[in-house]
Structure formats: structure tokens, C-alpha cells
ROSE-639787 format. One record per atom (N, C-alpha, C): residue number from 1; chain; atom name; x, y, z. Coordinates in nm, 3 decimals. Layout:
<bavo=NUM, vexmar=A, voti=CA, east=X, north=Y, up=Z>
...
This chain:
<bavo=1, vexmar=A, voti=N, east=1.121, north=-4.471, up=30.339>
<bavo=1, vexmar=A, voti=CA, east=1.107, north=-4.612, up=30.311>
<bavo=1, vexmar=A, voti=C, east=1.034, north=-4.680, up=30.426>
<bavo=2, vexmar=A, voti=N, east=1.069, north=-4.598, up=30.532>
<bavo=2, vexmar=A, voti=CA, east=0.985, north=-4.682, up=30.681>
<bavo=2, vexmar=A, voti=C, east=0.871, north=-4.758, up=30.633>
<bavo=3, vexmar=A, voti=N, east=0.789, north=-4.693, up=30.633>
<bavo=3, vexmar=A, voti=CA, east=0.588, north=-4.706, up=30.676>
<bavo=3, vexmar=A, voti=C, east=0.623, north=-4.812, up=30.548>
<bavo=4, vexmar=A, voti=N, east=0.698, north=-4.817, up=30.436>
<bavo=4, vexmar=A, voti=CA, east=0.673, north=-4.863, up=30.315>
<bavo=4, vexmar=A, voti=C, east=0.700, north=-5.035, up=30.285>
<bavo=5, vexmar=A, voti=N, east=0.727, north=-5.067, up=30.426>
<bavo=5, vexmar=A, voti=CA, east=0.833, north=-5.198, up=30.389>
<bavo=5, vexmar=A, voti=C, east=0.847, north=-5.302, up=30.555>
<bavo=6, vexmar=A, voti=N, east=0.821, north=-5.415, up=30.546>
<bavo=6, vexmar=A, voti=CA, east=0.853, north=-5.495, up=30.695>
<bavo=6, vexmar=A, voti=C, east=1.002, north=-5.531, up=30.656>
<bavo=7, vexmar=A, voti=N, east=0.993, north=-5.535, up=30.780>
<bavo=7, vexmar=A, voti=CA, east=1.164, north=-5.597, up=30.827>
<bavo=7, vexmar=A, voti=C, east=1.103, north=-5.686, up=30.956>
<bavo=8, vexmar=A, voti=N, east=1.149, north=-5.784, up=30.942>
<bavo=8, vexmar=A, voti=CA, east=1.128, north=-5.908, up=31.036>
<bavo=8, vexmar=A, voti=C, east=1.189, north=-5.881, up=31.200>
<bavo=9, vexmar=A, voti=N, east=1.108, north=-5.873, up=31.327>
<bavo=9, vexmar=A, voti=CA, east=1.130, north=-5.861, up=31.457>
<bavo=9, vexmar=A, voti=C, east=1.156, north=-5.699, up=31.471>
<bavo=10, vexmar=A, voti=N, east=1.060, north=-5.622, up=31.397>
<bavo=10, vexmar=A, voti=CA, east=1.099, north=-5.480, up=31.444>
<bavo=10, vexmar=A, voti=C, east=0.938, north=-5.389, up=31.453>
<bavo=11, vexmar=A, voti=N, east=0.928, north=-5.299, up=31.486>
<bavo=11, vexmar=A, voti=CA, east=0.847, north=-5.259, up=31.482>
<bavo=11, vexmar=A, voti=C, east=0.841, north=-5.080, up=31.404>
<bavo=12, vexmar=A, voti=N, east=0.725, north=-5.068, up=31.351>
<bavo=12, vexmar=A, voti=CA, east=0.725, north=-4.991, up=31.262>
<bavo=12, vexmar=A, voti=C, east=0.713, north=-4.794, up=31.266>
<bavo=13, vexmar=A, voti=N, east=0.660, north=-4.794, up=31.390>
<bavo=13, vexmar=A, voti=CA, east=0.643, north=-4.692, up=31.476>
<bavo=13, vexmar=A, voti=C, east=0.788, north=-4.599, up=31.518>
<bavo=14, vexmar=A, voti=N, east=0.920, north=-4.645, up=31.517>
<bavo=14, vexmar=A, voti=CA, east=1.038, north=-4.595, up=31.561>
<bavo=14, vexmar=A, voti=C, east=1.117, north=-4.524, up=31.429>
<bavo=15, vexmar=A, voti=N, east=1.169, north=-4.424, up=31.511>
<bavo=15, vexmar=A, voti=CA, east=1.311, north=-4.350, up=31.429>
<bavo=15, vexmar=A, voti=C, east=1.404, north=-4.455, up=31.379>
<bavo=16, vexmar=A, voti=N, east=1.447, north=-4.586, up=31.450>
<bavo=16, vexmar=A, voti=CA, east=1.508, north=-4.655, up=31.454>
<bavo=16, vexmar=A, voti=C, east=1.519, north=-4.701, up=31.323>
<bavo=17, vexmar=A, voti=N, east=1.334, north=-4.762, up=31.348>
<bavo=17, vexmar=A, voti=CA, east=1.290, north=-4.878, up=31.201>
<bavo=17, vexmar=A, voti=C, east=1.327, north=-4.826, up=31.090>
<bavo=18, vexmar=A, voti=N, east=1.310, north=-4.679, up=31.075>
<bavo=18, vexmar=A, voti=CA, east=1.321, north=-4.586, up=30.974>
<bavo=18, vexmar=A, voti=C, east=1.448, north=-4.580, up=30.898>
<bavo=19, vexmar=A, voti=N, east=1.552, north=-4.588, up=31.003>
<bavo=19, vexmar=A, voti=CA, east=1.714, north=-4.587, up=30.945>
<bavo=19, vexmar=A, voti=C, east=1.741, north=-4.723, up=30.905>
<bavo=20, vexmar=A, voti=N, east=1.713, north=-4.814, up=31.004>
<bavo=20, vexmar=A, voti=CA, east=1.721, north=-4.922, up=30.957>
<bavo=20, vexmar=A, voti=C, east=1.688, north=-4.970, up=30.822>
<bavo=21, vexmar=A, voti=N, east=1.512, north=-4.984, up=30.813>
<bavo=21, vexmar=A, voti=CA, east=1.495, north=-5.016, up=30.665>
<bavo=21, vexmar=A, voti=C, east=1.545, north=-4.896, up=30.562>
<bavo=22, vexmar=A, voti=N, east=1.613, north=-4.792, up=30.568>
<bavo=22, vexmar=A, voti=CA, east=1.693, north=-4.701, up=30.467>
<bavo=22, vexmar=A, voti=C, east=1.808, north=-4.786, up=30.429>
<bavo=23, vexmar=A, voti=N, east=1.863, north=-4.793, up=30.561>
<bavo=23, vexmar=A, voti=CA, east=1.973, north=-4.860, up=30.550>
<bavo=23, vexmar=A, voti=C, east=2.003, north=-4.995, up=30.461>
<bavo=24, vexmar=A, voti=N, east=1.921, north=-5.079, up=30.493>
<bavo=24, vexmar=A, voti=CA, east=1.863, north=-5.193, up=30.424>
<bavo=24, vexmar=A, voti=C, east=1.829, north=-5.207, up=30.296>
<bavo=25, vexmar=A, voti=N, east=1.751, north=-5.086, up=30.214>
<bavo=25, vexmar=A, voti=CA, east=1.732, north=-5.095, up=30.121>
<bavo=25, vexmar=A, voti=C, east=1.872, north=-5.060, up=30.059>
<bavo=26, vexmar=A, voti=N, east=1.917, north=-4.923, up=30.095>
<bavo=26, vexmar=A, voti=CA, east=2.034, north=-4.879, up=30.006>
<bavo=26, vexmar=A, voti=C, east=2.180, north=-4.990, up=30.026>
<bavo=27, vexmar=A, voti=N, east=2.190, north=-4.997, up=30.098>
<bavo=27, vexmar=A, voti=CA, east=2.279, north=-5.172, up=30.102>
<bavo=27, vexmar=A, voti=C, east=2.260, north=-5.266, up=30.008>
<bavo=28, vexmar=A, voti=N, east=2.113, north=-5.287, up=29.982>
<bavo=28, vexmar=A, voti=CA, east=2.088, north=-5.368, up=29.860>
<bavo=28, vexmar=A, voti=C, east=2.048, north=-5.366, up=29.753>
<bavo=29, vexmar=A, voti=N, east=2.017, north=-5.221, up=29.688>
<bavo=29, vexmar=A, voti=CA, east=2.061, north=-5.181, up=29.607>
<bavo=29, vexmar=A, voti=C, east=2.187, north=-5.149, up=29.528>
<bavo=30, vexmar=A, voti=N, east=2.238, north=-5.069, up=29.631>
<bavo=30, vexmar=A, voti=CA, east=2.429, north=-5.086, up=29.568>
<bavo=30, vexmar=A, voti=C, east=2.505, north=-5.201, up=29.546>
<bavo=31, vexmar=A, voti=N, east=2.417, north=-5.355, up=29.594>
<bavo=31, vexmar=A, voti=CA, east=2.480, north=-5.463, up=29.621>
<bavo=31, vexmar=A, voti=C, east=2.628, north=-5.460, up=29.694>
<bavo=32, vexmar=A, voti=N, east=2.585, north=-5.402, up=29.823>
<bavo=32, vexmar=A, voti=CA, east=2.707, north=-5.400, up=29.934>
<bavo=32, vexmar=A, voti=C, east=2.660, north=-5.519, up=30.019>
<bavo=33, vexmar=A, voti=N, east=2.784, north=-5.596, up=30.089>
<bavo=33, vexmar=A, voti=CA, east=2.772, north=-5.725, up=30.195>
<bavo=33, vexmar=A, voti=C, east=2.745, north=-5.617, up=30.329>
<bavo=34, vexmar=A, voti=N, east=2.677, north=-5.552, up=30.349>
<bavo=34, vexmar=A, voti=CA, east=2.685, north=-5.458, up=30.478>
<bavo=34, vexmar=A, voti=C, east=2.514, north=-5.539, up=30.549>
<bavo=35, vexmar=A, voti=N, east=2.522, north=-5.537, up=30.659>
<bavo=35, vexmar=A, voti=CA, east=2.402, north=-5.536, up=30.763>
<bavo=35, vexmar=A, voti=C, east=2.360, north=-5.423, up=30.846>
<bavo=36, vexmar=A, voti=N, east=2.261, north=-5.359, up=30.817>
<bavo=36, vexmar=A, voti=CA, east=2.184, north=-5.260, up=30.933>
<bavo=36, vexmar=A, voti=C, east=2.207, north=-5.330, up=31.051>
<bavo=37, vexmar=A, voti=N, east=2.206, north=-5.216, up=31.154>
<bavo=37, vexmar=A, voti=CA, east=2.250, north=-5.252, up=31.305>
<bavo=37, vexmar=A, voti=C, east=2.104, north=-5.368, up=31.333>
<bavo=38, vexmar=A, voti=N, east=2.154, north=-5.468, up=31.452>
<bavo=38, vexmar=A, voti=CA, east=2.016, north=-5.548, up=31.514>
<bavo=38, vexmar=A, voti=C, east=1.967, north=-5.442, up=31.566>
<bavo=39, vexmar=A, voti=N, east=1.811, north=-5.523, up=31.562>
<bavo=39, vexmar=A, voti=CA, east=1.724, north=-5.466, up=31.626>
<bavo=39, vexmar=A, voti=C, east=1.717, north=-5.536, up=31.838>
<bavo=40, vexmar=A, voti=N, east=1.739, north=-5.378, up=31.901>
<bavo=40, vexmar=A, voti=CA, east=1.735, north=-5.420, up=32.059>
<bavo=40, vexmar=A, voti=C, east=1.632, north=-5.485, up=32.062>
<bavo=41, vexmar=A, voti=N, east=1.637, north=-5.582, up=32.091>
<bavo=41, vexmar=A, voti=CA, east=1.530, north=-5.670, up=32.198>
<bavo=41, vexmar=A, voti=C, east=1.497, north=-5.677, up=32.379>
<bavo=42, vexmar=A, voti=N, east=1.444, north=-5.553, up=32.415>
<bavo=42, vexmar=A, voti=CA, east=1.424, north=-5.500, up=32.512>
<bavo=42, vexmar=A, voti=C, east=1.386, north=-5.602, up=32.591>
<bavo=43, vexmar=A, voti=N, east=1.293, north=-5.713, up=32.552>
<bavo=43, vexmar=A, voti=CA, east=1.264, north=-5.795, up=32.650>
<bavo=43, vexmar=A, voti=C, east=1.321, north=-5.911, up=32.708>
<bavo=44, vexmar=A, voti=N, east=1.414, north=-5.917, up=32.619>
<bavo=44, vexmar=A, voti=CA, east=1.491, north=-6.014, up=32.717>
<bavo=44, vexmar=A, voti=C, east=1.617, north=-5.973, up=32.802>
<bavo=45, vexmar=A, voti=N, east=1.645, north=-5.834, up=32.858>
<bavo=45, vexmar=A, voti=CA, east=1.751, north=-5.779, up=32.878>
<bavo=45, vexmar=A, voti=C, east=1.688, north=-5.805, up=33.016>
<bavo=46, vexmar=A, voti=N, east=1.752, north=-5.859, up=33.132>
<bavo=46, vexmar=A, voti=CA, east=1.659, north=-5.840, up=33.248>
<bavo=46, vexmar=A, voti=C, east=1.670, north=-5.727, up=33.346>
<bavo=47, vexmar=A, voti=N, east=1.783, north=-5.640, up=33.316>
<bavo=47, vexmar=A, voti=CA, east=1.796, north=-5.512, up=33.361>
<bavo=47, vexmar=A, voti=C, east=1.629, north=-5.440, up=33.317>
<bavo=48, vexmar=A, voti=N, east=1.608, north=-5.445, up=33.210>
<bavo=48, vexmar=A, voti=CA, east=1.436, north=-5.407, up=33.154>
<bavo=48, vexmar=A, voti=C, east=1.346, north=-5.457, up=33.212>
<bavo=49, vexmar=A, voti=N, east=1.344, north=-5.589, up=33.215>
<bavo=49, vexmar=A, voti=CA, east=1.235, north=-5.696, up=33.282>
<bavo=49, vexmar=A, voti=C, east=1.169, north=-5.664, up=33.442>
<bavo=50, vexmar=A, voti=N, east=1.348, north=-5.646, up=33.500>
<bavo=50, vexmar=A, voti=CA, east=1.330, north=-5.619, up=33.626>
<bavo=50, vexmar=A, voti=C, east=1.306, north=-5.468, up=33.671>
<bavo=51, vexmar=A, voti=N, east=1.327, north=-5.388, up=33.582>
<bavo=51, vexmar=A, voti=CA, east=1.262, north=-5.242, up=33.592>
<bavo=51, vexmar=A, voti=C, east=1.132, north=-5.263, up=33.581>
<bavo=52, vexmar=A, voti=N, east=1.113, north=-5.287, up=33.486>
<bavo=52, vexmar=A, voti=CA, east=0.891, north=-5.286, up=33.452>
<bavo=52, vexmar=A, voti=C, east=0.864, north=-5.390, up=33.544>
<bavo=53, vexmar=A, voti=N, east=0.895, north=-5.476, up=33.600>
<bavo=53, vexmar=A, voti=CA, east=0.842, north=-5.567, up=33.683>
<bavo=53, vexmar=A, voti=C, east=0.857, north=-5.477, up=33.873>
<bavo=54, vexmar=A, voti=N, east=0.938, north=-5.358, up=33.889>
<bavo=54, vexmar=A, voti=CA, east=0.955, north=-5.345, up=33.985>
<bavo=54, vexmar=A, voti=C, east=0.827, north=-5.195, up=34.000>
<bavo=55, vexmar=A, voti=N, east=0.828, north=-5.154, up=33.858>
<bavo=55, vexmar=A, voti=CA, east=0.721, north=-5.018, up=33.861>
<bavo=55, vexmar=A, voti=C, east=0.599, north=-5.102, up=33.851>
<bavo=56, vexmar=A, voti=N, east=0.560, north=-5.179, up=33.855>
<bavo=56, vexmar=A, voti=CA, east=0.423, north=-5.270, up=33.812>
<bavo=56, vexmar=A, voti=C, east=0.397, north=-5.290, up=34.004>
<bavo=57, vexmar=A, voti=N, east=0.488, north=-5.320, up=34.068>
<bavo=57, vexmar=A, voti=CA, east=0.481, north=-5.365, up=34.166>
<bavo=57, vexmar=A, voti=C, east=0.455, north=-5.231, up=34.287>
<bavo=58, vexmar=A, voti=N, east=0.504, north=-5.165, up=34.203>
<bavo=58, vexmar=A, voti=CA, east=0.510, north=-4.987, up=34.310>
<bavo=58, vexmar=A, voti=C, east=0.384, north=-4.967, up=34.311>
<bavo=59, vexmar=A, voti=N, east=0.335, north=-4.940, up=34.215>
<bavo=59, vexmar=A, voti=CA, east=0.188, north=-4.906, up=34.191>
<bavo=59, vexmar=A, voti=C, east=0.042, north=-4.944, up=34.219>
């Protein structure tokens, strides 16, 4: 279902996206109240920020 379908704030390239939009579809198909896990938002975690900001700086 991946490559086949957007899901809003994710990107399409991951294992992740893949389960996710599975997940997503078959949830709403069966008409279950269930939600696929969020999608991490890496960039605002500043443990992340401040990693890539500290290898940017090494280099």
C-alpha cells in the first residue's frame, strides 16, 4: 500500500510509512476506531537538533 497512497507529515521512502499506511488502510476498512502509531518528528527533538548541529560544526 506504501508507494500507493499519502499520509499527511510522513515521508514515503521508510519501512515505517509502509506499516503505517497498511495499518491505516486496514483500520479503515474493517471500520475499527484504532490510529496507526504518530509519525517521529525528528526535528524538533533537540537531542537531534543538537547532534546534527554539533557534527556540522566538527567538520
Amino acid at each position: 500500500v506504501g508507494q500507493f497512497c499519502e499520509l499527511p507529515n510522513d515521508v514515503v521512502f521508510t519501512v515505517e510509512y509502509s506499516v503505517r499506511s497498511a495499518q491505516t488502510a486496514v483500520y479503515t476498512l474493517l471500520g475499527l476506531n484504532r490510529a496507526a502509531p504518530a509519525v517521529y518528528k525528528g526535528q524538533h527533538d533537540l537531542r537531534v537538533v543538537y547532534g546534527a548541529a554539533s557534527a556540522l560544526r566538527n567538520h
